[in-house]
RODREN-760486 format. One record per residue (C-alpha): residue in one letter; x, y, z. Coordinates in steps of 0.25 Angstrom, whole numbers, plus 5000, padded with zeros to 4 digits. Layout:
REM RODREN-760486
AXYZ
...
END
This chain:
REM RODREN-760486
X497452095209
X498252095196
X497852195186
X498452165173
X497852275161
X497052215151
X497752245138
X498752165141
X498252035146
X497552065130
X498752095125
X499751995130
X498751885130
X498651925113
X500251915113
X500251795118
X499151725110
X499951785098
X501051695104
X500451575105
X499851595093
X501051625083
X501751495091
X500851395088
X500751455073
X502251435073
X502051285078
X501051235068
X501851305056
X503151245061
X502751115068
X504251055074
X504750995085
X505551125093
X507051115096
X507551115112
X508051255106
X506751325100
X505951255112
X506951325122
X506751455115
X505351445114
X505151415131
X506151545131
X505251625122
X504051585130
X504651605145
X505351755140
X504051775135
X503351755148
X504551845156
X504151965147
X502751945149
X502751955164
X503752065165
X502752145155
X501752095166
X502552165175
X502552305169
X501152295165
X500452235179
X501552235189
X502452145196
X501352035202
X500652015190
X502051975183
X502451905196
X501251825194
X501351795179
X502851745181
X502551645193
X501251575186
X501951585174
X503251505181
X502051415189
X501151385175
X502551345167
X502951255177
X501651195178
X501551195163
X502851105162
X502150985167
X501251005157
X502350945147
X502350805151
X501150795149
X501150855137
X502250755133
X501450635138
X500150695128
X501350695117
X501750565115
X500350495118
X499850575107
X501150555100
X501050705093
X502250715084
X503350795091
X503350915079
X501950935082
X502150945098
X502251095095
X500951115091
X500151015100
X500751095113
X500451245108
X499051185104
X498951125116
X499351245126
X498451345117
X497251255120
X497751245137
X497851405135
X496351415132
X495951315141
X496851375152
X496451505151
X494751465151
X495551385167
X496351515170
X495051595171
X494351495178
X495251475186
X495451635189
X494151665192
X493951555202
X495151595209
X494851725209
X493451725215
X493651595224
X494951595231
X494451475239
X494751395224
X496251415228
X495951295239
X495451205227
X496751255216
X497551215228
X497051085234
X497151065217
X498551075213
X499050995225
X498150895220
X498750905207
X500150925215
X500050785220
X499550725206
X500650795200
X501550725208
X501150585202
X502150535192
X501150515181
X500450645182
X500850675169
X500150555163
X499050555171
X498750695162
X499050645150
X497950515153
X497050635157
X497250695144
X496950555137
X495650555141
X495250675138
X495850625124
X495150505124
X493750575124
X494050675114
X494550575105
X492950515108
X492250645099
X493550685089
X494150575079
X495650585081
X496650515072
X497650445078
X498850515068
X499150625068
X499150715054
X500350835057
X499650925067
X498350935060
X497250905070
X496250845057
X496450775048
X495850675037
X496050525041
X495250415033
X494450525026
X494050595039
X494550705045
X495050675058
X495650745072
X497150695074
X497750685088
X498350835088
X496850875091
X497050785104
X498350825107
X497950965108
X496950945117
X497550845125
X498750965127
X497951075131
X497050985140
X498350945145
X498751085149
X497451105154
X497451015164
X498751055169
X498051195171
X497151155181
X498451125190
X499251265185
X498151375183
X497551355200
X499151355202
X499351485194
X498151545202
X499151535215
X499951655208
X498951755203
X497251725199
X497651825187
X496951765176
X497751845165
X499151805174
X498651665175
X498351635159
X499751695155
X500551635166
X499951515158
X500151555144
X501551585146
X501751455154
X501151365142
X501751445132
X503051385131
X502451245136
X502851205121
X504051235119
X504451195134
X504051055130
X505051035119
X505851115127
X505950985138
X505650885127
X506350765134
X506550845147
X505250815152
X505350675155
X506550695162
X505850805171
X505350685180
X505050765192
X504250895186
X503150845189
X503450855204
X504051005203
X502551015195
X501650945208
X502551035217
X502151165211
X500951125211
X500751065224
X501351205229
X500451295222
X499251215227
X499651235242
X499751385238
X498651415232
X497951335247
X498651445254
X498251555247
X496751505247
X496851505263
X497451615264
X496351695254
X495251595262
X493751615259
X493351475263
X492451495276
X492751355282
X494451385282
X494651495293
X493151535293
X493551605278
X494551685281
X495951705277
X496951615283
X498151735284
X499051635289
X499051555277
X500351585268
X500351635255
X501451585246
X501951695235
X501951695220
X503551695221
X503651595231
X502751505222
X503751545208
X504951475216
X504251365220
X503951325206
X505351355200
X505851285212
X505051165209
X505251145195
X506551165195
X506751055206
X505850965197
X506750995185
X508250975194
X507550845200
X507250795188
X508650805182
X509450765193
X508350635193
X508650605178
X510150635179
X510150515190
X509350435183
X510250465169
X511550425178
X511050305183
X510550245168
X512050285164
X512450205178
X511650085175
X511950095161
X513350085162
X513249955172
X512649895164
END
């Protein structure tokens, strides 16, 4: 059992709010649409940032709690990529001005944060005192592996979300403009939501739902609740800026999504094993634990998700760098 001291889950939780909070005070005094350049720095800022902090893991509750924070940490950001095109998709339906994208996002991930963190202890406790729930997180994500899989996954979400914005929009009066990022104000003499309000919400709902896939996949590392939050934290961080970071890049990332459903696919099959291995259910083996059942290692787990990103990634390229030949083929024939 990791025992990491009290004072500094206080303090390094209190560091990093101080974080969050002086960034998104630094997107509403300068709203602007970021350069490839600040992005790139800002992703670096964030990644460096989250190096340090496990190496100060290291010296302050030993080698497997920072082990663990640097796999669920790689697991969570991985994840937390697919998270942009839907984000994108959310974008351009709402047709949020691009200068104010900024703003929208780090609202957004602030709201997922809190909701994720209410999941994250849930979630913990349940794993920690049923170890059968392992069974039911891993049946899950191979579900989801296989929905994942589907080539409109991505705006299957965003319909989702549109439905839960099609109720709210039943009890708020939302103006169909948009007034800078002000979420009031006055239209025909009445004060009035404008659609940021909505695009919040629709944002961290979004981020939510892609929790209920990440957080049981997180659990497959450590059940630590204070690992788990920050491994999130740290993974949503630089979601911003990795957005503007891609910008265009996304669409051209056609087979992610698969890289995505494979990870996720994998991590379900693991967590199966390790509930046969730890079995409490009386009607598998009469209760007992199945010994020969192997258990796959937190390591082995970290090059299987580099290793599948990164052929998403090299698949995706090679994929558009034929299909960029053969439009300059056809083209030329013509």
């Amino acid at each position: 059992m990791l025992e990491i001291p009290l004072a500094f889950e206080i303090i390094s939780l209190v560091v990093l709010t101080l974080i969050l909070v002086g960034d998104l005070l630094l997107i509403i005094k300068r709203p602007h649409i970021p350069s490839t350049k600040e992005s790139g720095l800002w992703v670096a800022f964030y990644v460096t940032l989250a190096l340090i902090f496990a190496l100060v893991l290291f010296f302050v509750a030993g080698g497997e709690a920072s082990r663990d924070f640097v796999i669920g940490w790689a697991m969570e950001y991985s994840l937390s990529i697919d998270n942009l095109f839907v984000f994108v998709l959310l974008m351009s339906q709402f047709s949020v001005p691009r200068r104010h994208q900024q703003q929208v996002l780090m609202v957004g991930i602030i709201i997922a944060l809190i909701l994720r963190a209410i999941f994250i202890v849930v979630l913990g406790a349940a794993a920690n005192a049923l170890s059968p729930i392992f069974y039911v997180f891993g049946a899950f994500l191979i579900y989801t592996a296989i929905k994942q899989s589907l080539p409109d996954a991505h705006q299957d979400e965003a319909d989702k979300e549109n439905f839960i914005l099609r109720v709210l929009r039943r009890f708020m009066n939302v103006s169909d403009n948009y007034d800078g990022s002000k979420l009031r104000t006055m239209e025909n003499g009445k004060k009035v939501w404008t659609p940021m309000i909505i695009v919040f919400v629709a944002i961290g709902m979004t981020d939510l739902m892609f929790a209920i896939d990440s957080v049981p996949a997180i659990l497959s590392i450590t059940t630590n609740t204070y690992i788990v939050f920050t491994a999130n934290l740290f993974a949503l961080m630089g979601l911003r800026q990795l957005y503007f970071l891609m910008g265009d890049m996304l669409d051209k990332l056609r087979y992610l999504h698969y890289g995505v459903a494979f990870i996720l696919g994998f991590i379900g099959v693991k967590l199966i094993l390790h509930a046969m291995h730890d079995n409490e259910l009386p009607f598998i083996n009469g209760g007992e634990h199945i010994e020969w059942v192997p258990e796959i290692s937190n390591w082995f787990s970290l090059g299987v998700i580099i290793a599948s990103m990164t052929v998403a990634t090299v698949l995706s390229l090679i994929a558009n760098a034929r299909e960029k030949k053969r439009q300059e083929v056809e083209s030329g024939t013509e």
